[in-house]
MDAnalysis code that builds the backbone (N, CA, C; Angstrom):
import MDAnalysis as mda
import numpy as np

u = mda.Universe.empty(471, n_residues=157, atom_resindex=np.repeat(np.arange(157), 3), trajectory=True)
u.add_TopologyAttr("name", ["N", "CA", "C"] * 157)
u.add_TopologyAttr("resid", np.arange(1, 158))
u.add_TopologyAttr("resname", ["UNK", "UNK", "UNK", "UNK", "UNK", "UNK", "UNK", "UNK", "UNK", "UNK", "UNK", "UNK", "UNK", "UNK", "UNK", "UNK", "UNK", "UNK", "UNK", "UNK", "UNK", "UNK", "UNK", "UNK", "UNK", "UNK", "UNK", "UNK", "UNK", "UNK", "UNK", "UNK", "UNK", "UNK", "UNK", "UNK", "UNK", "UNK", "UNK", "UNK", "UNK", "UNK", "UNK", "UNK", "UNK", "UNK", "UNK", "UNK", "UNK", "UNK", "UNK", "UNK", "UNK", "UNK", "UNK", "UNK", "UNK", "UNK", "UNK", "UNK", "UNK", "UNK", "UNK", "UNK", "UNK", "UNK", "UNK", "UNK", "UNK", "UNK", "UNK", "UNK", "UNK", "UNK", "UNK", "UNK", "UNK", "UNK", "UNK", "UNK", "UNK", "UNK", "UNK", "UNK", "UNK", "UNK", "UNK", "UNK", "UNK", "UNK", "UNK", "UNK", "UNK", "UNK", "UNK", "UNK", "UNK", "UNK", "UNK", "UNK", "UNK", "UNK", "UNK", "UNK", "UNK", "UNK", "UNK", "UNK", "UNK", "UNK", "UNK", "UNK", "UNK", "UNK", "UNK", "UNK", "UNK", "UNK", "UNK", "UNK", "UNK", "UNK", "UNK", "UNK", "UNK", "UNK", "UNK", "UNK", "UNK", "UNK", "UNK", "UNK", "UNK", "UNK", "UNK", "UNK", "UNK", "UNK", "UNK", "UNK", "UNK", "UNK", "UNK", "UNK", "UNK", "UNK", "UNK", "UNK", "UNK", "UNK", "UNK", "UNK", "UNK", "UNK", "UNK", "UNK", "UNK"])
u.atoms.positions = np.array([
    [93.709, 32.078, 119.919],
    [92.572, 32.952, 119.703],
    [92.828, 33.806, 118.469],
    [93.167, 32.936, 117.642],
    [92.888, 33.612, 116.117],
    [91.969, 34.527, 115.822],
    [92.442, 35.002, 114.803],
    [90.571, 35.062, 113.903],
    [89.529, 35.499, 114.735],
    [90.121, 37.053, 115.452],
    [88.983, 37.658, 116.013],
    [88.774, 39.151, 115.317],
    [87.556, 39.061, 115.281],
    [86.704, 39.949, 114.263],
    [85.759, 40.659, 115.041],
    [85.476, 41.762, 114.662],
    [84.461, 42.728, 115.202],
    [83.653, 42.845, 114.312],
    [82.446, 43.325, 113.844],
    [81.211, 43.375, 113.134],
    [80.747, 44.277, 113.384],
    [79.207, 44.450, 112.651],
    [78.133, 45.656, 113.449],
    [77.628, 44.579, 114.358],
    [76.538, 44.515, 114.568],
    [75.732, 43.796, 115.658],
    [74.799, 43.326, 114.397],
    [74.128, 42.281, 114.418],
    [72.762, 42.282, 113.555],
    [71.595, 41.259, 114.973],
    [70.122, 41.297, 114.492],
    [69.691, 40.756, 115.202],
    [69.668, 39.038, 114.744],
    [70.344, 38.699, 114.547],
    [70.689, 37.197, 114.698],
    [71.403, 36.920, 115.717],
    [72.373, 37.655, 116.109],
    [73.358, 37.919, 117.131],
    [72.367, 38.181, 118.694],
    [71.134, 38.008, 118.275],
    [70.662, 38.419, 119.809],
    [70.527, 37.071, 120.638],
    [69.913, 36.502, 120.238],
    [69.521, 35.277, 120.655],
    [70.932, 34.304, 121.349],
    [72.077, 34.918, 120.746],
    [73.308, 34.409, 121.484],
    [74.029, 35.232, 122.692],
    [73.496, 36.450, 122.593],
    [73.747, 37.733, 123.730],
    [72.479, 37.280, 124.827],
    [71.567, 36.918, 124.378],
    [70.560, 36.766, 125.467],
    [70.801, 35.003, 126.520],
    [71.020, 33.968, 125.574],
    [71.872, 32.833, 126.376],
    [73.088, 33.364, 127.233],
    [74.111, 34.488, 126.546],
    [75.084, 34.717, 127.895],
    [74.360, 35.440, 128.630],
    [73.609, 36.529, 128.881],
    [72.787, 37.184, 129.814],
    [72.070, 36.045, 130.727],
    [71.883, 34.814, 130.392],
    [71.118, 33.982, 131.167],
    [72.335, 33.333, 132.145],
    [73.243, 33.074, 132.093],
    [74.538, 32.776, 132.860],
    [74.432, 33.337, 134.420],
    [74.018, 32.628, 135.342],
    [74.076, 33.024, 136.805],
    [75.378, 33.544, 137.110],
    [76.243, 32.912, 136.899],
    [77.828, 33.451, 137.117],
    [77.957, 34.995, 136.893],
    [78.086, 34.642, 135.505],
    [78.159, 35.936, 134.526],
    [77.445, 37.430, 135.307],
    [76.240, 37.013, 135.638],
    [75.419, 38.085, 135.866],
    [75.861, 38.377, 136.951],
    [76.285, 37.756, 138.175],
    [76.642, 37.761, 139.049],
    [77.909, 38.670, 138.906],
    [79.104, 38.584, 138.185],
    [79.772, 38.971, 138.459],
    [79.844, 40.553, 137.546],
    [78.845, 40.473, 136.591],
    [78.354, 42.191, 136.098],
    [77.410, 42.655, 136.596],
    [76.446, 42.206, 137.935],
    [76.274, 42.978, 138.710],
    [75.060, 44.010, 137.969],
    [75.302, 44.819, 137.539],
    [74.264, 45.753, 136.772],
    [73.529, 45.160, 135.573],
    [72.781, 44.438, 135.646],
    [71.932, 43.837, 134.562],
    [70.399, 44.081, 134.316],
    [70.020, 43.125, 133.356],
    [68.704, 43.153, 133.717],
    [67.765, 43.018, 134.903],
    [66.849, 43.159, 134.687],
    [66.242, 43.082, 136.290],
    [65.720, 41.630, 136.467],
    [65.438, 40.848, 134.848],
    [64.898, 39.564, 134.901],
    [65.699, 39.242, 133.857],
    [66.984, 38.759, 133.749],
    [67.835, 38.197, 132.499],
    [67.331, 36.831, 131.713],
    [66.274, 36.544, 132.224],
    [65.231, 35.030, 131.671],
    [64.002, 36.188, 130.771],
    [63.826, 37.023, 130.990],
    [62.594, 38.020, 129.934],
    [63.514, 38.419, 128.418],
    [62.800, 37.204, 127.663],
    [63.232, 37.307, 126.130],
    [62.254, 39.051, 125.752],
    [61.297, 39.525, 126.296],
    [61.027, 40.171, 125.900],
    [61.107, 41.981, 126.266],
    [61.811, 42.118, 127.516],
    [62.602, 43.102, 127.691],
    [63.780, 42.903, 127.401],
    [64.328, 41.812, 127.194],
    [66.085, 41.899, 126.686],
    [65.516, 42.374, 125.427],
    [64.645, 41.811, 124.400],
    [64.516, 42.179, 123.207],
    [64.286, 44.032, 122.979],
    [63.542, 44.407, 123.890],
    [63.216, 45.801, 123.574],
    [64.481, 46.710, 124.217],
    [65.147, 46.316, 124.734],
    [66.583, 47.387, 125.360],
    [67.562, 47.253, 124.305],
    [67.290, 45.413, 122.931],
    [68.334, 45.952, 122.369],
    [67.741, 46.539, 120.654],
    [66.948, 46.448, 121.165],
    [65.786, 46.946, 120.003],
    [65.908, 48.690, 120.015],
    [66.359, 49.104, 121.454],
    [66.701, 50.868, 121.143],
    [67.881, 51.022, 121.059],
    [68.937, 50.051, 121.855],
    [70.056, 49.821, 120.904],
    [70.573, 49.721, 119.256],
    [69.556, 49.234, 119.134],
    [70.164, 48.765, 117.590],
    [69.732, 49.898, 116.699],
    [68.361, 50.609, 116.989],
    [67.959, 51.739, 116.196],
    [68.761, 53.143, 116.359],
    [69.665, 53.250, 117.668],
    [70.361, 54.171, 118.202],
    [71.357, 54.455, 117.304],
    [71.681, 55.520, 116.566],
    [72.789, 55.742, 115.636],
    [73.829, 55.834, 116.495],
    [73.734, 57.012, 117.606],
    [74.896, 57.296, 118.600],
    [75.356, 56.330, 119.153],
    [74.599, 55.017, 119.001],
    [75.543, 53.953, 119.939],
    [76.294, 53.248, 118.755],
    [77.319, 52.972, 118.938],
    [78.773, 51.944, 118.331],
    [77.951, 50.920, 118.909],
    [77.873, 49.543, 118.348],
    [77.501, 48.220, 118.978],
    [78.496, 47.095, 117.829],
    [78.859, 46.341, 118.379],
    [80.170, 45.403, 117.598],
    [79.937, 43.954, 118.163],
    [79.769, 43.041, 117.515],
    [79.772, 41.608, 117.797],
    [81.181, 41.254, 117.620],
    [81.762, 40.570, 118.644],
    [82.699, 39.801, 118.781],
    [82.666, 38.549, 118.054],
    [83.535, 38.289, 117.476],
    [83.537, 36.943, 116.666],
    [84.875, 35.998, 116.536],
    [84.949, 34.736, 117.332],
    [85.899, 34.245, 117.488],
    [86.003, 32.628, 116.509],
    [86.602, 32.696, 115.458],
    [86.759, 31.476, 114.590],
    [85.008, 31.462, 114.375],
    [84.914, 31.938, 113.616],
    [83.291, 32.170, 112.816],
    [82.286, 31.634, 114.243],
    [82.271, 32.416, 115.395],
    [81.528, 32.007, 116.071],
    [81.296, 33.536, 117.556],
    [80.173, 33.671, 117.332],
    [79.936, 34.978, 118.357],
    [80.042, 34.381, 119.463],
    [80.964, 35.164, 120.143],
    [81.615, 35.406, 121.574],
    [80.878, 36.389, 122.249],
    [80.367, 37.274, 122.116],
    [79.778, 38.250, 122.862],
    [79.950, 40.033, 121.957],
    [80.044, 40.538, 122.987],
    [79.700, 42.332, 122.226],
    [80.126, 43.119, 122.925],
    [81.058, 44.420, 122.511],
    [81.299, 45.644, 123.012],
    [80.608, 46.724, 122.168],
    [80.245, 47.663, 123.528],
    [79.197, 49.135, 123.093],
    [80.130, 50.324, 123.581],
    [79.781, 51.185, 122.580],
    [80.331, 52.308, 123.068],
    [78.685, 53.012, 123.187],
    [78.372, 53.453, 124.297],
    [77.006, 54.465, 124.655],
    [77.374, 55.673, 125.443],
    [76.552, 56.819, 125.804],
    [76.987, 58.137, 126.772],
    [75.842, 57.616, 127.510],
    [76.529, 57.237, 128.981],
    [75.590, 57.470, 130.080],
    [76.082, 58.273, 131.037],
    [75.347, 59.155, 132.195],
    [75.702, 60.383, 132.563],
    [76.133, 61.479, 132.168],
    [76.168, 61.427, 130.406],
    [76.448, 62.386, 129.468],
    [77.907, 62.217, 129.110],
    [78.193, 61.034, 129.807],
    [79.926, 60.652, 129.456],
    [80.306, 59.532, 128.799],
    [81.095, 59.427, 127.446],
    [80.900, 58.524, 126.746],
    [81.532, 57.376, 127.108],
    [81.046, 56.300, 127.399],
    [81.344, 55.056, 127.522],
    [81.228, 53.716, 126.840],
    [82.081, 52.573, 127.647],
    [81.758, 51.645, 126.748],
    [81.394, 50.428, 127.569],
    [81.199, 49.469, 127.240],
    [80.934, 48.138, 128.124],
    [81.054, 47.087, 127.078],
    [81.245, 45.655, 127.462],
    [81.459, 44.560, 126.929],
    [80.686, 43.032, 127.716],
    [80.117, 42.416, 127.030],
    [79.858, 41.451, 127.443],
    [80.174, 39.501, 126.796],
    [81.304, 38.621, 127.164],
    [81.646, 37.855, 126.992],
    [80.974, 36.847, 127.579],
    [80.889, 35.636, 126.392],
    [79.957, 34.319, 127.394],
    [81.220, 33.431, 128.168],
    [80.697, 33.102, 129.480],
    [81.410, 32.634, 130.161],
    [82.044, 31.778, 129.807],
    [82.083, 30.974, 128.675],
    [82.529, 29.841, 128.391],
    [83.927, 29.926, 127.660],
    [84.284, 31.860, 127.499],
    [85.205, 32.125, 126.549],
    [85.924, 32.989, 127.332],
    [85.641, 33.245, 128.535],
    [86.357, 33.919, 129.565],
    [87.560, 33.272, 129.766],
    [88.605, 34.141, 130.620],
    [90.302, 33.282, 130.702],
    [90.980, 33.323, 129.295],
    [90.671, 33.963, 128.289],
    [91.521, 33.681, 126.724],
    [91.907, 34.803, 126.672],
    [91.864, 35.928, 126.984],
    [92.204, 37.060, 126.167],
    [91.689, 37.553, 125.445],
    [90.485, 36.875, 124.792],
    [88.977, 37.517, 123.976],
    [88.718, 39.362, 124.197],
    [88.261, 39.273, 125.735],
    [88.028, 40.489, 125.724],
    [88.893, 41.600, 125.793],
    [89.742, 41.244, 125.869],
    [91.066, 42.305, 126.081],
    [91.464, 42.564, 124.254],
    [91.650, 41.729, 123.864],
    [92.039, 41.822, 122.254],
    [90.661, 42.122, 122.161],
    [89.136, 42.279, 122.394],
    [88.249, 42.407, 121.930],
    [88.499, 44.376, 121.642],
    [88.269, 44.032, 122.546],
    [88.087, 46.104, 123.326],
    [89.356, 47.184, 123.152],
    [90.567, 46.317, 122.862],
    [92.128, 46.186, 122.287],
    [91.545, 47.259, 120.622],
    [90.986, 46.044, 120.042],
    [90.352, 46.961, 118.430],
    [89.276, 47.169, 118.469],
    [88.360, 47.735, 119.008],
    [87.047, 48.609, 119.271],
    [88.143, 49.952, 119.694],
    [88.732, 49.765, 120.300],
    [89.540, 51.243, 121.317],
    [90.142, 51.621, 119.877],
    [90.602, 50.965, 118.838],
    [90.921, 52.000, 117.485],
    [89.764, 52.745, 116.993],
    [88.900, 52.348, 116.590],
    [87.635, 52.518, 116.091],
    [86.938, 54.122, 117.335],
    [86.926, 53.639, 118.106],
    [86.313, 54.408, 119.044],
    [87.638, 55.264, 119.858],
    [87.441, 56.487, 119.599],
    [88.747, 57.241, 119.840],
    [88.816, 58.382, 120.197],
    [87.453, 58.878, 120.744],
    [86.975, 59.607, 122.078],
    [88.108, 59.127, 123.099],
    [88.809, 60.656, 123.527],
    [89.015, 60.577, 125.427],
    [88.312, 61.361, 126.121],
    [88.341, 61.587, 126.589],
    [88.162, 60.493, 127.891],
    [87.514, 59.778, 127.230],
    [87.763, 58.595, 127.763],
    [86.060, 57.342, 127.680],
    [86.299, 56.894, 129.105],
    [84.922, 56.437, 129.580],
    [85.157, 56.035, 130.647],
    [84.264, 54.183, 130.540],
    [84.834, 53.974, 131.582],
    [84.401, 51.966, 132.059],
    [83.545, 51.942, 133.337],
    [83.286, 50.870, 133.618],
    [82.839, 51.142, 134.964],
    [82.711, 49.369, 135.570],
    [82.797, 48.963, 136.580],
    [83.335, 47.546, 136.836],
    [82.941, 47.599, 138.204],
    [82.106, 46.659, 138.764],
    [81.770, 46.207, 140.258],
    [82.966, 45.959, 140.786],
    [83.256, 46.323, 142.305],
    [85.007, 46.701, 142.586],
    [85.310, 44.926, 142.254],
    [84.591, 44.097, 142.838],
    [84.555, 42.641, 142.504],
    [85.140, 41.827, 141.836],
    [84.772, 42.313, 140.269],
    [84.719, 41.799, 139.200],
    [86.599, 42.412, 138.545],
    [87.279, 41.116, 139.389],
    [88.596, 41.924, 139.120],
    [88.961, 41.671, 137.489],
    [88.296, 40.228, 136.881],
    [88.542, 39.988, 135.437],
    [88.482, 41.378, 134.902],
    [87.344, 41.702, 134.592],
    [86.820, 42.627, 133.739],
    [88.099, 44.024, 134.139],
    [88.312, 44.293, 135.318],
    [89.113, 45.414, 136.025],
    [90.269, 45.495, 134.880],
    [91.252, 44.068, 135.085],
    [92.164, 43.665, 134.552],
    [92.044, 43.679, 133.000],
    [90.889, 43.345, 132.228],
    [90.685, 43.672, 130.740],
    [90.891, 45.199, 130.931],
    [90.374, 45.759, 131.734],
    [90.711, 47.360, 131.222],
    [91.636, 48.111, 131.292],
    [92.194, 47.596, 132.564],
    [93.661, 48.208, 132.887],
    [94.462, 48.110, 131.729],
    [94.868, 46.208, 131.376],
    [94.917, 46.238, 130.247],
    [95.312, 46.562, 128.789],
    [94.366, 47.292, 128.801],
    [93.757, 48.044, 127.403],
    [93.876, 50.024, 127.724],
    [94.649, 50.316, 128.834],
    [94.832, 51.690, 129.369],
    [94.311, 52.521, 130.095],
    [93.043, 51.905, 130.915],
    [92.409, 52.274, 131.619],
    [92.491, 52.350, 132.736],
    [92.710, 53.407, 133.709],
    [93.070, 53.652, 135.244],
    [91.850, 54.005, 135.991],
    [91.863, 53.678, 137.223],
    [90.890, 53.855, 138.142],
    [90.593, 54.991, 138.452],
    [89.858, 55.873, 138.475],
    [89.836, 57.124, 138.495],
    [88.354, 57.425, 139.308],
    [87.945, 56.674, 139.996],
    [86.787, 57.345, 140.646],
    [86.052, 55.727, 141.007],
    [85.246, 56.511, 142.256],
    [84.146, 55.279, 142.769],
    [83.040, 55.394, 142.632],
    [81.901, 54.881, 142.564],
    [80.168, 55.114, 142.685],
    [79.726, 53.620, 143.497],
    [78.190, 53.945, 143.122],
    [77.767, 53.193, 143.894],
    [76.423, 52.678, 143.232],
    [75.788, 51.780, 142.879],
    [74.247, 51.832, 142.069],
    [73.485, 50.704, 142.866],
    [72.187, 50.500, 142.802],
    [71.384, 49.044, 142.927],
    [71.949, 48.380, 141.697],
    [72.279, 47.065, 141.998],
    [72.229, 45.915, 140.851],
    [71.646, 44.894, 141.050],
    [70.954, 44.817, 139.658],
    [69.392, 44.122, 139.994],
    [70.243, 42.418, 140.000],
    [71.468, 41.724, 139.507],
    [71.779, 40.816, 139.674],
    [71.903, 40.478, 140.965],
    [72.493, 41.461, 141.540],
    [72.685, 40.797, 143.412],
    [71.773, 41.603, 144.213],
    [70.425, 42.201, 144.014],
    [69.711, 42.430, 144.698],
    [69.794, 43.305, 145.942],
    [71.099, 44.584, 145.707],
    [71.471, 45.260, 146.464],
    [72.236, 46.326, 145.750],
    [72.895, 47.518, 146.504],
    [73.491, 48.293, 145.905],
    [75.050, 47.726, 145.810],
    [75.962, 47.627, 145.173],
    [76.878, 47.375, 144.833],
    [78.154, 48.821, 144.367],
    [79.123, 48.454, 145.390],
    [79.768, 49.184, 144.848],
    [80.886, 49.369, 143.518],
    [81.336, 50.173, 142.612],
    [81.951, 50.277, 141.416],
    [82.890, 51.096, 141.402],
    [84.277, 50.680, 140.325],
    [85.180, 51.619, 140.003],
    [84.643, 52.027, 138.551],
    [85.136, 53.523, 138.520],
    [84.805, 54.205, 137.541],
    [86.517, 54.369, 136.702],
    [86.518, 53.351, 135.340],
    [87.907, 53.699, 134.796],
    [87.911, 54.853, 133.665],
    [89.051, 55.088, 133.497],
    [89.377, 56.420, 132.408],
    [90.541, 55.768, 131.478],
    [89.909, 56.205, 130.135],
    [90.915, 56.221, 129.386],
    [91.303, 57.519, 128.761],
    [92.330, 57.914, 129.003],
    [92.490, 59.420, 128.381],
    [93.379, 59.388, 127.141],
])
């Protein structure tokens, strides 16, 4: 896994974020998604205030001249965070861990916090990782599994 690169985001890059959003697996195992991950036209407008958002960091992953997916740094609950999304097909490499590995230079706010369906031990393990400890629980509806789902809340300090 050479030749991994971070970027800004551009919208060419959407149309390959919106095929991994279509991934039953995937969604399944991030849990907090769209409410219809097949609507080209609300994926388009969530990243359409994304992309105009100065305060948000947004970074395309790029593995051997080829987008892998994207990490964000955003403040939700007024606490700055980040999230990442990898297409399943590139999961198991170490992608996201070396992804979020150099975004975490770039982005250098502490606290930051993560947040991970207790489930989803991959993603857990990218963060741990990368220095992130478990530091709290919640709870949300996720529109992927059609119920409330519970979550660890990680910290990086």
């Amino acid at each position: 896994m050479s030749n991994l690169v971070l970027r800004n985001v551009i919208e060419d890059d959407l149309p390959i974020f919106f095929k991994h959003q279509q991934d039953s697996e995937a969604n399944q195992m991030a849990a907090f998604t769209s409410k219809n991950p097949n609507d080209w036209n609300s994926f388009a407008e969530h990243w359409n205030k994304i992309l105009t958002n100065e305060n948000i960091i947004k970074q395309t992953i790029i593995v051997e001249n080829t987008v892998v997916g994207h990490v964000v740094h955003f403040e939700q609950f007024g606490e700055p965070e980040v999230t990442y999304w990898i297409g399943k097909e590139y999961w198991g490499k170490g992608i996201a861990t070396k992804a979020l590995r150099e975004f975490l230079k770039q982005v250098t706010i502490r606290p930051l916090y993560a947040r991970a369906a207790k489930d989803n031990t991959g993603s857990i393990k990218v963060l741990k990782r990368c220095g992130f400890m478990i530091s709290g629980e919640d709870s949300g509806y996720a529109n992927a599994r059609g119920k409330d789902v519970e979550e660890f809340i990680l910290t990086l300090n």
